[in-house]
N, C-alpha and C positions, 0 to 999 in steps of 0.2 A: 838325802839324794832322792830317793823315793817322794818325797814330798812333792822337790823340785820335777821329778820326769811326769810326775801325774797332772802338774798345773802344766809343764807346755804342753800334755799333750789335748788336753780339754782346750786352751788358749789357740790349737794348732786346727784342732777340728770347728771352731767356733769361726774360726776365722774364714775356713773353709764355708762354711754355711752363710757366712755373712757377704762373701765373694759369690753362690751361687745364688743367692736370695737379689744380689743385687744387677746381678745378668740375665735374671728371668724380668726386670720390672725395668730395663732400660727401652727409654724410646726408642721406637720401631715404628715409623712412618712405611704406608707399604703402595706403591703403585700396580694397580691390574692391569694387564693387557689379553684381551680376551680376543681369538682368533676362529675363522671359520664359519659365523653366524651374523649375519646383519640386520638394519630396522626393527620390524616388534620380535625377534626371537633374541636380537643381543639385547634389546632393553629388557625382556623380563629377566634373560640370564644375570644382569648386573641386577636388576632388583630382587634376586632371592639369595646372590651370593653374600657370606659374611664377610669377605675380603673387603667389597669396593665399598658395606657400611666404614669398615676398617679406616677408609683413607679420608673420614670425616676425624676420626679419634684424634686428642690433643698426645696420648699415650695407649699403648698399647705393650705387652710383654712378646719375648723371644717365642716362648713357649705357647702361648695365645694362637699366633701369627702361624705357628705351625699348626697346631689343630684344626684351623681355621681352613688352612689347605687343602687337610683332610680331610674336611666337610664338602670341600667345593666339587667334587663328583657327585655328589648324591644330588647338591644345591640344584647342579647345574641339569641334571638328570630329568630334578621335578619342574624345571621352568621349560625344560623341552617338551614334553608331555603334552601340554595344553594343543601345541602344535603338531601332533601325529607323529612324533621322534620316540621312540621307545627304544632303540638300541644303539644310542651314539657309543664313539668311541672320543674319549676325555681324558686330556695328556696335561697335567697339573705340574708346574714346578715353583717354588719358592728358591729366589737368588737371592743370597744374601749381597750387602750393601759392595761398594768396589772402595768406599772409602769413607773417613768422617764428613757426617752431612749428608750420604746419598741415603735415597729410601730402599729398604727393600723392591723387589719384584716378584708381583706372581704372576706367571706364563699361563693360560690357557688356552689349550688348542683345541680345539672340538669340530668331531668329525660328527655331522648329524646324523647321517646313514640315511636309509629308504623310509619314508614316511608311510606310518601306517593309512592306509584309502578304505573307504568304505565299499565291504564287500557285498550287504544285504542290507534291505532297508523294507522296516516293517513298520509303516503307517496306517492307522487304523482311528476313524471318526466315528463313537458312538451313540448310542443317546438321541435326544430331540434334534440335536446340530448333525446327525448325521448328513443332512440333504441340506445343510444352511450355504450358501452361495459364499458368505466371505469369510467361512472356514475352508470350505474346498478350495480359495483361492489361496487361502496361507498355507494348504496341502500344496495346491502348484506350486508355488514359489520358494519351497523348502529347499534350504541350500546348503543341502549336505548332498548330494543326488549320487547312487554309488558309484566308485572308480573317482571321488575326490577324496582329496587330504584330509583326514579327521583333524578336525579344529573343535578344542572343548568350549573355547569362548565363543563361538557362532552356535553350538550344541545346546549350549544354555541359553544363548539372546534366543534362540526359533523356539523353545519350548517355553519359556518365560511369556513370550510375545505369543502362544498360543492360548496363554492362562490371561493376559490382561484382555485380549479377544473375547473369548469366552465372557467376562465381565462387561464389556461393551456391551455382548451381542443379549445380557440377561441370562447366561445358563449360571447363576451362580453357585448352584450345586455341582459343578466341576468336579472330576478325580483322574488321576493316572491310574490305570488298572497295568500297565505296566511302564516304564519309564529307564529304560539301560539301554548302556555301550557294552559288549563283548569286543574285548579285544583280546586276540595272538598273536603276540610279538613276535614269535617265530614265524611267521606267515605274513605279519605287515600286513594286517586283515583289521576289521571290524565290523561290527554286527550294529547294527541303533533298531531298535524295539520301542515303538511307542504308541500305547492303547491308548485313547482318551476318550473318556465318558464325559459328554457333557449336561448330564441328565436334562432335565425337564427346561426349556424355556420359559422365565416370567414375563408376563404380559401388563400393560399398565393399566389401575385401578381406575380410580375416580382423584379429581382433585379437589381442596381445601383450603382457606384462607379464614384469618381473620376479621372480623367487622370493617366494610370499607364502605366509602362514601358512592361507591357505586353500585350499579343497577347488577343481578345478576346476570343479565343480557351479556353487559358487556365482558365481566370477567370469564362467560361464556367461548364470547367473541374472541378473545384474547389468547385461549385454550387451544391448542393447537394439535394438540395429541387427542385422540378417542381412544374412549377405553375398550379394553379387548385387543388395543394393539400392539404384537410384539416389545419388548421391550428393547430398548437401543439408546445407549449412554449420548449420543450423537443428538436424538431429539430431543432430549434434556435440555442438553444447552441447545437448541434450537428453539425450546421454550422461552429460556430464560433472556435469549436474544431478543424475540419479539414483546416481551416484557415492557423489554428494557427500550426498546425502539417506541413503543408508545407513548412514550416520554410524559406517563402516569405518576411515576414513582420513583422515589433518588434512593431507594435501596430495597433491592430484590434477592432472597433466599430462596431456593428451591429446594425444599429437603424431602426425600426419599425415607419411603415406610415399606419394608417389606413383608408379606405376610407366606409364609412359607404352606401352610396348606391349602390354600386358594392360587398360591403360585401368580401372586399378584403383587405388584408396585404402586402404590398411593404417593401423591404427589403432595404435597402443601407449602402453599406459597406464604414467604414472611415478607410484607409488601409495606413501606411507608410510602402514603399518599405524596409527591410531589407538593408543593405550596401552588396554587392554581394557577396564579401572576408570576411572570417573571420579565425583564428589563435589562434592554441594553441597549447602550449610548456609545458609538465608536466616531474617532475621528481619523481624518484621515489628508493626505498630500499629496500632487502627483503635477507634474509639469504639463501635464493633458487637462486635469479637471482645477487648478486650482483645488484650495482647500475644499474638503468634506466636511459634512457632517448627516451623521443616519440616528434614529430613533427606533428601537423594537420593541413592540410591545405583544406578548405570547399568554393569552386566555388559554391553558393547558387543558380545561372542561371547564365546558360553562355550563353541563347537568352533570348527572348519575350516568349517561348513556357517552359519554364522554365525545361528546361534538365539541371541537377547540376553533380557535380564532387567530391568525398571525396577523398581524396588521406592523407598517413602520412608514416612518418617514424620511424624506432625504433630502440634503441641498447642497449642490456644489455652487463653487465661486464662475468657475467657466458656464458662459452661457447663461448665468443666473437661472440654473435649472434647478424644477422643485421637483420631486414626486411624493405622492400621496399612494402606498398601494394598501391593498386589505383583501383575505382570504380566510374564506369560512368553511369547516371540513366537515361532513355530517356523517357518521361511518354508515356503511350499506352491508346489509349481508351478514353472514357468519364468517367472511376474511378479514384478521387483524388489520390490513391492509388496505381494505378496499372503500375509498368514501365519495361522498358525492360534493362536490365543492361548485362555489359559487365566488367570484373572486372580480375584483374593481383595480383598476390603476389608471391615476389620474398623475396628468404630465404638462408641464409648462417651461415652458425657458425661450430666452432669447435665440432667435437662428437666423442665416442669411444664405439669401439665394444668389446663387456664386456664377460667376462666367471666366471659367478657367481653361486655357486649353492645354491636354496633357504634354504638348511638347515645350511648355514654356514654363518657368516659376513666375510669373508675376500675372496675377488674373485679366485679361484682354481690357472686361469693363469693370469697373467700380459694383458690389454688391448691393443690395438690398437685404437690409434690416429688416425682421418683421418679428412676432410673436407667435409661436406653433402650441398647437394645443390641443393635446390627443387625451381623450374618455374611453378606457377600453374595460367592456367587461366581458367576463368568462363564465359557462357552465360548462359541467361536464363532469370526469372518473377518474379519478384517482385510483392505481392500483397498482401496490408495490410486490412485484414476485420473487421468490428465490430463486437466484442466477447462479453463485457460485454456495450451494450447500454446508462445504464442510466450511467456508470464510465468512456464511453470514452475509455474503454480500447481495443485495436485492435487485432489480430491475425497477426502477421509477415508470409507469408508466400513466400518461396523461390521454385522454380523449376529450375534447372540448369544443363546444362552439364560441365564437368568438367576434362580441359587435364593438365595432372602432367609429369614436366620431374624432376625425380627426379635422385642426384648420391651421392654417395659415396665414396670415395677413399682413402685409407691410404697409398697404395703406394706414391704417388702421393709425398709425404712428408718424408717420409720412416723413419719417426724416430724410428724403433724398437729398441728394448731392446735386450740382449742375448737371454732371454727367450720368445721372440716374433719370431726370426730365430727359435731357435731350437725346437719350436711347429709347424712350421711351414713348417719346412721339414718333421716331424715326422707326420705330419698331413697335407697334399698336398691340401687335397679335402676342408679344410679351403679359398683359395685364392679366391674362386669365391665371398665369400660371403664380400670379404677384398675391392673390386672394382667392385661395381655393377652400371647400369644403368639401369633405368625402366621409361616406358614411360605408362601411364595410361591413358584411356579414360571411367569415368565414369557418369554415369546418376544421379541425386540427389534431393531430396528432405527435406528442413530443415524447421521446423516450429516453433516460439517462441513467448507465450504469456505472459504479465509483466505483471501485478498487484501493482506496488509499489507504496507508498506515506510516506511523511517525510521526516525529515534529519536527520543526525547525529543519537543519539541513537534511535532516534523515527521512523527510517525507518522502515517500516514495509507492508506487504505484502507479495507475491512470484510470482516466473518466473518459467515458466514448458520450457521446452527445449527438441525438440526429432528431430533426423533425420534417413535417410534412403540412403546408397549407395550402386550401383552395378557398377561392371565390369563386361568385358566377353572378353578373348581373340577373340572371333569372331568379337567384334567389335573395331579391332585396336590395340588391349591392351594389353602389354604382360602379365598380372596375372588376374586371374578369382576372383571375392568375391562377394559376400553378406554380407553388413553391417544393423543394426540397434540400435541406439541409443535413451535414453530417461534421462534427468535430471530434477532435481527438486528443489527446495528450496523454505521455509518458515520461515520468522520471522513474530511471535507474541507478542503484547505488553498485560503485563498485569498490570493494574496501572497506574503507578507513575514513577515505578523504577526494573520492571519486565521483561523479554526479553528471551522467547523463541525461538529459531533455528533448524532448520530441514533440512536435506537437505540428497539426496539419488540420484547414476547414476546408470544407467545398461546398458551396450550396447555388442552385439551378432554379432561376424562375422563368416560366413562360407567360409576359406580359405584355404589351403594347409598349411601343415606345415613341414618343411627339418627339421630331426633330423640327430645328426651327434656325435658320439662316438669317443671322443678325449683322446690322452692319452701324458700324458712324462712323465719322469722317474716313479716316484713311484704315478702319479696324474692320476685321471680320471675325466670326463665331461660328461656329456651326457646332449648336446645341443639342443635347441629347437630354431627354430625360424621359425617367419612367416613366407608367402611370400608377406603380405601387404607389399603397400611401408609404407616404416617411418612416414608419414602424417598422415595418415591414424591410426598405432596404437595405443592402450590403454596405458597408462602407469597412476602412481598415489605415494602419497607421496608427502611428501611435508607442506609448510607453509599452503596452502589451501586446502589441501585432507586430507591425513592420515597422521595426527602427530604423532612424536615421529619416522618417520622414515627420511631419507635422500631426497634430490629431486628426484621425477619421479624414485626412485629408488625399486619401489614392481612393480614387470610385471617379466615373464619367463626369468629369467636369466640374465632381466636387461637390455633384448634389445627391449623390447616393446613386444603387445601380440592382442592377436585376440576378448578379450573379457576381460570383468571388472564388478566390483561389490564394491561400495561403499556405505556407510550410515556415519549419523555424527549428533550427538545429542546435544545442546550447552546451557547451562542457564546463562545471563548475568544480572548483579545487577546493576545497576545504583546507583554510592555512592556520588561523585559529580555534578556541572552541566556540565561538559564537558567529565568524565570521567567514567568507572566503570571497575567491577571486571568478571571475566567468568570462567566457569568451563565446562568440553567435554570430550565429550567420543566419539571417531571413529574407524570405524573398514571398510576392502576394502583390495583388490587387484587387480592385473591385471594378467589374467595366458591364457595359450593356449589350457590345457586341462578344460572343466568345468566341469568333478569328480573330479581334484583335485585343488580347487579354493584357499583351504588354505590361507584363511583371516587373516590378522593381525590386531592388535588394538593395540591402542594408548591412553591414558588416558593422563590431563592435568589440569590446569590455567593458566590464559593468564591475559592482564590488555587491556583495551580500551582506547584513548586518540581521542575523534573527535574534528578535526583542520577542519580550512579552506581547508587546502591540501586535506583534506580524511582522514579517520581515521588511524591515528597510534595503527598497532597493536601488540601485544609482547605476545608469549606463552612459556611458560616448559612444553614439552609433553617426556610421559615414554612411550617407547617401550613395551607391554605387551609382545609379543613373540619374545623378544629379549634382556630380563630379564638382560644379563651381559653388555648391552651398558647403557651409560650415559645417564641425562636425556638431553632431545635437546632442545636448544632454538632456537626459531620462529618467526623473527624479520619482518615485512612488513611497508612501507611505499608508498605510492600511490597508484595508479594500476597498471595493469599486463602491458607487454608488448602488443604491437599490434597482 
């Protein structure tokens, strides 16, 4: 018997142990519902609770699940903290399931209470940065200021961001001589205490390179920092920018030598020379120009002093137009920037002198064919300045003199029509303007600053664009003018998949104008034309101006004009990754009287395609005030001509 009562009672308590072992390790799936605190205070409260890890677990025990509860005051305690809560009040309950299958529940209700604010604030700048300008402003800007909420994540980013400053600004022997919060939770008070030494500032040494194929003039030239001058991580790369803009070298180091008893920064440049040539061949399409084709050819230095060479060529199919241009850049000065250039472009193509009158589409008389042929060359300055500092981004500025031989001739070829002779005996005082030659000497000034960054859709930014020409037959020139010009353009991204465009010219000449009252049989004309040369005038229309009209074909009568006025508003959608959709609204002309500028507009969609080539681009634009023409397609592929 005794045998027997001893095995059930071992059989009895095993069994026991075996029942409670097995109700500690049953799944326990457990849902949080945490009340009282919203945005960044419930999200850190769920990320330092063990609970809401909990409702990841595949299992979890009975017993676990409680403990876990028991934690959740303290948890929820220290994710308050960061945010000025020191004495919430935290009501924790664990419900068990209502049935098989449901999960548990833990309840939290959390009272945050009065947030501790900052009562005193003890800011103190010592050392060389005492009197430095952009520590005293990260002192203004200090955004703890007392009578706000003590925030430990803002406590840490303003004194962090004081220590990377400091390394900007060269104090790099920084220290905290004191660095605390005092806080009283009983009082919902705080104290912030913060000495900073930022001992000595270092000044920049001398710089260094290895053997290079140039003169030390130039790697002088190139140097942009003096030594003796503060140091500032900011003209670092302000160095290593104009390096790199020199377009000397396809890989640039800047490396830093500090020498702590001289309290000085050495510089040394790790520089490979650029290969001297470089080449490029681009083709191109467009419903305006006919096919393209351009040639680049870039002499990078042609010595040690690094004077360079652009030179390219170009031909479109429209107009069978060639150019020839070339640019020589000899640097001037000790500004990386500033050179003295000498520059040619030579121009030919087929053109015709048109008799159109703006209230009609169909030209009054029959044109004349002829050959134009403009020789322009340029001296003058080159001189790029820094416009936006911390982007790097420069001011192009040009000052230049400027001689034009420009001709014309349709005789030359004489292909007239009947109705080309017999306007032309009926109208004599036409001949002069059928064979002209004009020789220009004017003075000029062109300025252009970029702003851009991206590729493909994401380009974004703008270029402002303005210039300034005069002649004066006094000096040399057969026609007198006053030019002024100014362009613009903006792309803005919004999103994702959003793309706004802007863009607007306006340019004003003050020139002569030959008007000429033509007549045959039952037609009349009354013509207007400049007396710019053809270089020089406005025209617009086109795949990249005013859609919906013909190329360069809006200006007085279609032969170019004295003044201009465009704008162009564009929304593109980005619907794939390479491609999207655009919808525009343009309006512009070009005219010689400016009371009667009579603007046209164009409305449309168009589709985007960015390649490697450049973006292909494809529009349908309607003629607003030309209501009975068709609508026009607007085909582009690469860029412009030269």
């Amino acid at each position: 018997m005794n045998g027997w009562h001893g095995t059930s009672l071992r059989n009895g308590v095993l069994a026991l142990l075996l029942t409670l072992l097995a109700q500690a390790s049953l799944a326990a799936p457990v849902v949080t519902e945490i009340s009282g605190v919203d945005g960044a205070k419930l999200a850190n409260v769920r990320a330092h609770l063990s609970l809401v890890r909990a409702e990841t677990l595949e299992t979890v025990s009975t017993w676990r699940l409680r403990q876990m509860a028991n934690d959740a005051r303290e948890e929820t305690r220290d994710a308050l903290r960061p945010f000025g809560h020191y004495r919430p009040r935290i009501d924790v309950r664990l419900i068990e399931p209502e049935g098989d299958g449901q999960p548990w529940r833990a309840v939290i209700r959390i009272e945050p209470g009065t947030p501790v604010t900052v009562a005193e604030l003890d800011l103190q700048l010592l050392g060389d940065g005492a009197d430095d300008r952009d520590l005293h402003e990260w002192k203004a800007d200090w955004p703890l200021p007392v009578g706000s909420v003590l925030n430990h994540a803002t406590w840490e980013a303003a004194w962090r961001g004081l220590v990377d400053l400091a390394n900007t600004r060269g104090y790099f022997e920084h220290r905290f001589r004191q660095r605390r919060v005092i806080i009283d939770p009983d009082r919902n008070e705080a104290d912030i205490v913060l000495h900073f030494d930022t001992g000595q500032r270092y000044r920049f040494g001398d710089f260094s390179s290895e053997p290079l194929p140039f003169s030390d003039s130039l790697l002088r030239r190139l140097s942009v920092i003096e030594p003796g001058e503060p140091y500032n991580l900011q003209r670092v790369d302000e160095q290593r920018e104009v390096l790199a803009r020199s377009g000397l070298f396809d890989r640039i180091v800047v490396e830093e030598e500090r020498d702590r008893d001289s309290g000085t920064v050495d510089l040394h440049y790790r520089l490979n020379p650029r290969p001297p040539n470089s080449y490029r061949a681009t083709v191109g399409f467009g419903t305006d120009t006919g096919a393209r084709l351009q040639l680049n050819w870039i002499r990078h230095y042609l010595s040690s002093r690094g004077n360079r060479l652009d030179s390219g060529f170009g031909v479109q199919q429209s107009d069978s137009e060639y150019v020839l241009r070339s640019e020589y850049l000899h640097p001037r000065g000790s500004d990386p920037g500033d050179f003295l250039t000498a520059g040619a472009v030579l121009r030919r193509q087929q053109d015709n002198f048109r008799f159109n009158d703006e209230s009609k589409r169909e030209a009054v008389f029959d044109s004349y064919s002829g050959r134009r042929e403009q020789v322009e060359l340029r001296f003058g300055r080159l001189e790029e300045r820094l416009f936006w500092r911390d982007r790097f981004q420069s001011l192009e500025e040009r000052l230049f003199v400027a001689v034009l031989n420009e001709s014309f001739d349709a005789f030359r070829e004489a292909r007239f029509s009947e109705e080309n002779e017999a306007l032309l005996v009926a109208n004599p005082e036409l001949a002069p303007f059928l064979q002209t030659e004009t020789n220009t000497v004017s003075l000029g000034a062109e300025w252009r600053l970029p702003n851009i960054a991206g590729t493909g859709f994401f380009t974004q930014g703008h270029i402002v664009e303005a210039r300034l020409l005069a002649a004066h037959e006094s000096l040399a020139s057969d026609v007198s003018f006053a030019q002024a010009y100014l362009r613009g353009r903006m792309h803005r991204i919004v999103g994702n998949r959003h793309k706004f465009m802007i863009s607007g010219e306006i340019g004003y000449t003050e020139a002569d104008v030959a008007k000429l009252d033509l007549s045959l049989d039952d037609r009349f004309l009354e013509l207007s034309i400049t007396e710019l040369p053809e270089r020089y005038r406005f025209k617009t229309g086109g795949d990249r101006t005013v859609r919906g009209y013909g190329f360069e074909t809006l200006s007085t009568n279609r032969n170019g004009a004295n003044h201009i006025l465009t704008a162009s508003v564009e929304y593109e959608y980005r619907v794939g990754e390479n491609w999207s959709l655009a919808g525009f609204f343009d309006i512009g002309n070009a005219f010689n009287d400016w009371n009667e500028r009579k603007l046209k507009r164009g409305v449309g969609v168009g589709f985007r395609w960015y390649t490697l080539i450049g973006p292909i681009q494809v529009d349908i634009a309607q003629a607003l005030d030309d209501v009975d023409t068709p609508w026009r397609l607007h085909f582009t592929i690469g860029t412009r001509l030269l």
